[in-house]
C-alpha positions as CSV (number, residue, x, y, z in Angstrom):
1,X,-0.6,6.3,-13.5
2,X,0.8,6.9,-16.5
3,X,3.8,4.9,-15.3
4,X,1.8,1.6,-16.2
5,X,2.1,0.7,-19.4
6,X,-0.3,-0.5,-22.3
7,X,1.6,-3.7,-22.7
8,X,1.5,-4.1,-18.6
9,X,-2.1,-3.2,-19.0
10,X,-2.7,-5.8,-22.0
11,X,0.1,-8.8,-20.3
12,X,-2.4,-8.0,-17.1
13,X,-6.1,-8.7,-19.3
14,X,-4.7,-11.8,-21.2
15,X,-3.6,-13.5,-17.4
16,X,-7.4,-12.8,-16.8
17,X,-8.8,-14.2,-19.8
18,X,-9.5,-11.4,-22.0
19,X,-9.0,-11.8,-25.4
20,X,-8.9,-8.3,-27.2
21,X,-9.1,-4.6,-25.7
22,X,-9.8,-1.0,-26.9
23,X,-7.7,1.4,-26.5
24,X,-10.4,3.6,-24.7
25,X,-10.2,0.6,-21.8
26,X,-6.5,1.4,-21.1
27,X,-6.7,4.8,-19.6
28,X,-9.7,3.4,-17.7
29,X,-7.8,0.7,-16.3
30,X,-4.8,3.1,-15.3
31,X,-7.7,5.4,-13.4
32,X,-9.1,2.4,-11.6
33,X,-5.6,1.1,-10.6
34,X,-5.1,4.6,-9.6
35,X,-7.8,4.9,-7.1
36,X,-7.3,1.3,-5.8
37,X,-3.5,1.7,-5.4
38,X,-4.6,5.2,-3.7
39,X,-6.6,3.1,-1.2
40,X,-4.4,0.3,-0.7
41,X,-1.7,2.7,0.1
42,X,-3.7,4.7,2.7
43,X,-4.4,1.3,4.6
44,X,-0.6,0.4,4.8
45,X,-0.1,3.5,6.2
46,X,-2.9,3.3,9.2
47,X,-1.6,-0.5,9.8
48,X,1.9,1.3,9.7
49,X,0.9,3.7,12.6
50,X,-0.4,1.2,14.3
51,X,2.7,-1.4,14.6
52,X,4.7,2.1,15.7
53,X,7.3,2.0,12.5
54,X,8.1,4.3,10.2
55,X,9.5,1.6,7.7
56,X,6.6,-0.1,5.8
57,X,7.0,-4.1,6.5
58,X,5.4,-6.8,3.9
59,X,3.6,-7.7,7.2
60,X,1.8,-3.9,6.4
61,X,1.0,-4.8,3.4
62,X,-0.6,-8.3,4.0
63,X,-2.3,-6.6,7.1
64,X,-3.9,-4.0,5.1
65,X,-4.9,-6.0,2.1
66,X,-6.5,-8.7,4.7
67,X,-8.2,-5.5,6.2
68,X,-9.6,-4.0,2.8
69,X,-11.2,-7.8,2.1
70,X,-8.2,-9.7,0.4
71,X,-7.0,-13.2,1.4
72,X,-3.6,-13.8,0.5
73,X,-1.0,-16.9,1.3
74,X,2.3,-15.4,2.0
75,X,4.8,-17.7,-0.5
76,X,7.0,-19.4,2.1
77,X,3.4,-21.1,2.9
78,X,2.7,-22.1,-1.1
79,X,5.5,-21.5,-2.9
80,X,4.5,-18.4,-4.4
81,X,1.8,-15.4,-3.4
82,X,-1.8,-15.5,-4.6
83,X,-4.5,-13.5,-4.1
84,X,-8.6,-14.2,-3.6
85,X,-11.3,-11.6,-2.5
């Protein structure tokens, strides 16, 4: 994940509240977001199967995210897309 970068990483920990961060943290993060991205993707691709498409649909992605325990309001509904567990 070495795509992600530390200012993406640090822009990401001040939205959440965080005030100051080691370096040590970053590569941590990009590992977690790694392995969660991992899973995310292998439950688009199941929900994918199962609609009987080979293009991935944002209805995939809400479907798979509902599945793996996240509650999200598409942004027609609220003006913009947020996410809860």
């Amino acid at each position: 994940m070495e795509g992600i970068s530390k200012p993406s990483i640090t822009r990401l920990a001040r939205k959440a509240g965080i005030k100051s961060m080691s370096d040590d943290c970053i590569t941590t993060i990009r590992n977690i977001i790694g392995i969660e991205l991992s899973k995310v993707i292998d439950s688009i691709l199941v929900v994918n199967e199962q609609h009987n498409t080979k293009t991935i649909m944002c209805d995939d992605v809400f479907d798979a995210l509902r599945l793996k325990g996240y509650t999200l309001a598409k942004s027609e509904q609220f003006g913009k897309t947020t996410c809860s567990r």
